[in-house]
C-alpha positions in Angstrom: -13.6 4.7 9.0 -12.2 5.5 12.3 -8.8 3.8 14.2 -5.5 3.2 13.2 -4.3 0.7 10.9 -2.3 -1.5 12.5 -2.3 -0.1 16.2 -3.0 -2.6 19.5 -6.2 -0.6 20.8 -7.7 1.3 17.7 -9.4 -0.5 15.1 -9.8 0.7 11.5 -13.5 0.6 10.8 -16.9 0.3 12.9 -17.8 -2.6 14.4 -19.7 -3.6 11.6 -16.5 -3.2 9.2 -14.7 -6.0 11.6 -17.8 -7.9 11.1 -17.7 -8.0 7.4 -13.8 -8.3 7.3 -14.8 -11.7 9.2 -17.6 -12.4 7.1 -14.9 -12.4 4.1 -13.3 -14.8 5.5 -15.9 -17.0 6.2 -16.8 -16.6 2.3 -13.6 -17.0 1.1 -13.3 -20.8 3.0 -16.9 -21.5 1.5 -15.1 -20.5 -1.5 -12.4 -23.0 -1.1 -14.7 -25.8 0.0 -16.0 -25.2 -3.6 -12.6 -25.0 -5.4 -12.5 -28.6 -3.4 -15.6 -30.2 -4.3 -15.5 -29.1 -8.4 -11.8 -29.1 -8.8 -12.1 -31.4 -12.1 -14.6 -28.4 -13.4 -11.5 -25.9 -12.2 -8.7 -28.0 -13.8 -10.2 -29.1 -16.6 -10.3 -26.0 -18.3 -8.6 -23.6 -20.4 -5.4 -22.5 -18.9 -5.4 -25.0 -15.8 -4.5 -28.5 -17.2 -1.7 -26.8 -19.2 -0.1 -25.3 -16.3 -0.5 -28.7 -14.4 1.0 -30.9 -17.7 4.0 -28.5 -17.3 4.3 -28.5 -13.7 4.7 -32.4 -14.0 7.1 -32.2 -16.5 9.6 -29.3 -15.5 9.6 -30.8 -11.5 9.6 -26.7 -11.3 7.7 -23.1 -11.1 6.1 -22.3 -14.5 6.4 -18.3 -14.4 4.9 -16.7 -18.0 5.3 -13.2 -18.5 7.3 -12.3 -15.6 4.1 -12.6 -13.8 6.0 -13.9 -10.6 3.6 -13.3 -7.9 2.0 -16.5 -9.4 4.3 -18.8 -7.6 2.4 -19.0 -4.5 -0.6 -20.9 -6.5 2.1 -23.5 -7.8 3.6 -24.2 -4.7 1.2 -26.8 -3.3 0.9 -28.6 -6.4 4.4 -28.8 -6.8 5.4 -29.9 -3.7 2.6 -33.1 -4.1 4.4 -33.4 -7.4 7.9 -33.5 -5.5 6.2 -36.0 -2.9 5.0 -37.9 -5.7 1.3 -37.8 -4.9 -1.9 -39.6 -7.0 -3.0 -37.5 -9.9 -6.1 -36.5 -8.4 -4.4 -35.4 -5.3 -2.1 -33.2 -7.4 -5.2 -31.8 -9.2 -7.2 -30.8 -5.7 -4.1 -29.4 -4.0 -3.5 -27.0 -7.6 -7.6 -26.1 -7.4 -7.4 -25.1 -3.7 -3.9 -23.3 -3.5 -6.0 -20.2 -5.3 -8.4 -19.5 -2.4 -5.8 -20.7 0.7 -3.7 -17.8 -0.5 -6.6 -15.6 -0.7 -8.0 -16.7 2.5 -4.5 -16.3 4.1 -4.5 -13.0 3.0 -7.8 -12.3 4.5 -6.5 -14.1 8.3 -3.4 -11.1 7.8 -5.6 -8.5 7.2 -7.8 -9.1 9.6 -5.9 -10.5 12.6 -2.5 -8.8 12.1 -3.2 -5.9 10.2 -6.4 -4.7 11.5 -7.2 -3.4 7.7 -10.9 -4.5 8.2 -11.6 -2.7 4.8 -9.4 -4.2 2.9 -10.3 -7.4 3.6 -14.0 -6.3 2.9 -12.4 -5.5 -0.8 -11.2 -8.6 -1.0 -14.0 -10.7 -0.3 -16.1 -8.3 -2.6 -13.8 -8.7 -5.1 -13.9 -12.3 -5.3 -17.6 -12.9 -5.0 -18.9 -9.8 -6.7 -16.6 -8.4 -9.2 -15.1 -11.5 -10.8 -17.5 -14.3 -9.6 -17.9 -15.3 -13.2 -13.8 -16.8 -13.2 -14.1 -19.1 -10.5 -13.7 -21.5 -12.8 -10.7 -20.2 -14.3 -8.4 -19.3 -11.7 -5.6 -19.0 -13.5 -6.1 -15.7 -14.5 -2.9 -13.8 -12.5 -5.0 -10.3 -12.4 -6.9 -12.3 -9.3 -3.4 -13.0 -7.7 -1.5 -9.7 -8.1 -4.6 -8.2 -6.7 -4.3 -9.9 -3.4 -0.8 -9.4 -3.0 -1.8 -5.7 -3.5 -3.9 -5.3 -0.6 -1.6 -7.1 1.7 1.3 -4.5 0.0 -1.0 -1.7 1.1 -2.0 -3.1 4.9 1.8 -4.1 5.2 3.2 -1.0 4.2 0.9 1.5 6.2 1.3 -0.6 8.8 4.7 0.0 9.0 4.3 3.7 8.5 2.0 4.0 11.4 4.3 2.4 13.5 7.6 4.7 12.2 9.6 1.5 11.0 12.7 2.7 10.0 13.3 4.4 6.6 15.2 2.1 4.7 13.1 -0.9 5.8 10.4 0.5 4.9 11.4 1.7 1.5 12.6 -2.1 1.1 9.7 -3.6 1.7 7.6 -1.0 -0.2 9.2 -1.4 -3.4 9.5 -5.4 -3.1 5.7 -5.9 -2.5 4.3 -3.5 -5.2 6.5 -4.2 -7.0 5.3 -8.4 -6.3 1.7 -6.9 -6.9 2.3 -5.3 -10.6 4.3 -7.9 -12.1 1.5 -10.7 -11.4 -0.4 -8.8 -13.7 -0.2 -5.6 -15.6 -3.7 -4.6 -14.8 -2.8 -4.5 -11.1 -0.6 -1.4 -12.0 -3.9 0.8 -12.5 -5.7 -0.7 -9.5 -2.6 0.2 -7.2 -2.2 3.8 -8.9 -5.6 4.5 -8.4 -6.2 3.0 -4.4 -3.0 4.4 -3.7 -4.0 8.1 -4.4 -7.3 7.0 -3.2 -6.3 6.7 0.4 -3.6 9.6 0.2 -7.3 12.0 0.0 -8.1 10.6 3.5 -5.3 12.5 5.5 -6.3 10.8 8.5 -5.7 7.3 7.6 -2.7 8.3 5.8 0.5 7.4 7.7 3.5 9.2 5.6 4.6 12.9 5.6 4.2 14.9 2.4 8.1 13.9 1.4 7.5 10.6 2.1 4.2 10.4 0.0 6.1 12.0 -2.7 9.1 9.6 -2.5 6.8 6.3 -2.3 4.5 8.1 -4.6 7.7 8.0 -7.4 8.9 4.8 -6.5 5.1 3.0 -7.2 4.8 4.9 -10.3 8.3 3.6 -11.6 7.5 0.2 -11.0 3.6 0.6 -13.1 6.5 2.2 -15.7 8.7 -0.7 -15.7 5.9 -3.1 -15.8 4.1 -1.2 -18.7 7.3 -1.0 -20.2 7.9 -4.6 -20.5 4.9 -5.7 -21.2 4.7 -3.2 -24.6 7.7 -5.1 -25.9 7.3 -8.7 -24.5 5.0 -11.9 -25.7 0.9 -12.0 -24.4 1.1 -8.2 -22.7 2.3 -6.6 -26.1 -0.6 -7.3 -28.0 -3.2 -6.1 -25.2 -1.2 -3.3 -24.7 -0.4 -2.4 -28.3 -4.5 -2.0 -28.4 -4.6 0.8 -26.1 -1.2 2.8 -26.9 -2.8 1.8 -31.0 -6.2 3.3 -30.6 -7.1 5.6 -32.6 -11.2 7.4 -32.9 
């Protein structure tokens, strides 16, 4: 990978990175024109018409687990259920909001932030790697991985372009820390990527003090997170499986 993250005349990635970062996007509204035309096969099933029954009778955000990145998949629905709209229009609106998050995700890191590879990772991620739950979407894990990536492009963004300290640090800790609490799994995904472009000093964008200080701060947050979710509800009992195992 070659360019700048983020800069107004250097790309990050070949050519044929920004043509795949487009082609995400493309698959990602072929994905959405799906979520569309089978929404009763989407809402119909395990977690979805649960969510929807509660939506409709709280008038409000249904946030389990802490997990509150999920509130940007319950904002269409809610607001048909505030504009009281038809049933089936509540149902379509709930089945798309998944995949117009992701695909707005994929228009920022393509058009703003330049992150071609990143938004590679994301359509690969949701064709490739969890194709198999497109007809449960509810699962947060898919969620808190988007707003990862766009933690990532936002943050080294800013770093390339020398935003001031305590903005920065700010808006660091508020999006990772957005990313982890959608789902505890996103807390090894972020440690990992994170040190993953740190190897590649010359698409890193932080001094060594800085990577050190944003280094603690992320692995607080994957503390906290890991934390709470050993001593609250549904995480506990996944959890308790890997700090219980035993040979």
């Amino acid at each position: 990978m070659t360019g700048i993250p983020g800069d107004k005349t250097e790309t990050q990635g070949s050519d044929s990175n920004k043509i795949a970062a487009k082609a995400s996007v493309v698959v990602l509204l072929v994905l959405l024109a799906g979520a569309v035309v089978y929404y009763k096969e989407r809402m119909l099933f395990i977690d979805a018409p649960h969510m929807l029954f509660r939506f409709m009778n709280s008038w409000y955000f249904v946030i389990e687990e802490y997990r509150y990145g999920s509130f940007i998949s319950q904002a269409l629905p809610l607001a048909g259920i505030w504009l009281h709209l038809p049933f089936r229009a509540l149902i379509i609106l709930y089945s798309a909001s998944f995949y117009m998050f992701y695909i707005a995700i994929a228009v920022l890191l393509v058009y703003r932030y330049r992150n071609y590879g990143l938004a590679v990772l994301l359509g690969l991620y949701l064709t490739l790697f969890v194709s198999d739950t497109f007809y449960w979407p509810n699962n947060e894990v898919h969620q808190g991985i988007s707003w990862l990536l766009l933690a990532f492009a936002l943050n080294f963004y800013m770093g390339f372009k020398k935003r001031p300290l305590l903005i920065s640090l700010f808006v660091f800790t508020a999006f990772f820390y957005l990313a982890i609490w959608t789902h505890p799994l996103v807390m090894i995904v972020a440690v990992y990527l994170w040190f993953f472009f740190w190897f590649d000093k010359k698409q890193w964008p932080y001094s060594r003090w800085q990577s050190y200080l944003y280094t603690a701060i992320l692995l607080v947050i994957a503390f906290l997170k890991f934390n709470e979710g050993r001593h609250h509800g549904y995480d506990s009992t996944k959890i308790e499986i890997v700090t219980g195992f035993s040979v």
